[in-house]
C-alpha positions in Angstrom: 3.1 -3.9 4.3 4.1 -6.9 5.4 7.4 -6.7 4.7 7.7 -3.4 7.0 6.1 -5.6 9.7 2.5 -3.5 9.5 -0.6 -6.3 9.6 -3.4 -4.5 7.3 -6.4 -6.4 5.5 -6.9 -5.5 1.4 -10.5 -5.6 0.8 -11.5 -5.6 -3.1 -14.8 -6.6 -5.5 -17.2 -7.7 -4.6 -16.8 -6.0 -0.8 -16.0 -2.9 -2.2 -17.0 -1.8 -5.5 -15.8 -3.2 -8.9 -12.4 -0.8 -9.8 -11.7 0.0 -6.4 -10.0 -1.2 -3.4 -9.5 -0.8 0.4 -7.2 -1.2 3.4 -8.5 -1.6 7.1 -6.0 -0.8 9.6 -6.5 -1.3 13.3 -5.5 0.9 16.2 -5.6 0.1 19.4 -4.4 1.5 22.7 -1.7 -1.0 23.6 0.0 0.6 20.3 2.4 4.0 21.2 3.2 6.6 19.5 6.4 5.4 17.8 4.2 2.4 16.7 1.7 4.5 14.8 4.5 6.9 13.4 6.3 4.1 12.0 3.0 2.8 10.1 2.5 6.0 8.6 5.8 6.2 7.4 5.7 2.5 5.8 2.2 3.0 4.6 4.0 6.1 2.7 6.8 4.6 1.9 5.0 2.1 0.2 2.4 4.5 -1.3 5.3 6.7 -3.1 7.0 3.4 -4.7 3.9 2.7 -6.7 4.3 5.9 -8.6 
């Protein structure tokens, strides 16, 4: 997510449980629209390469 400029924190064992994982985004008013449609997109762009 980097890469596409989008700041997120990967959470994984033992915060989370063992065999799973989790991203934390954060939103915040000072982002617009534009910004928030171009982190969906990356985050699905990125999502659909891991098949």
């Amino acid at each position: 997510m980097l890469d596409k400029n989008v700041y997120v924190t990967g959470f994984g064992f033992p915060v989370v449980p063992e065999g799973t994982a989790r991203i934390r985004i954060q939103v915040s008013d000072a982002l617009s629209y534009e910004d928030i449609d171009y982190a969906v997109k990356a985050f699905k762009e990125v999502f659909d390469s891991l098949d």
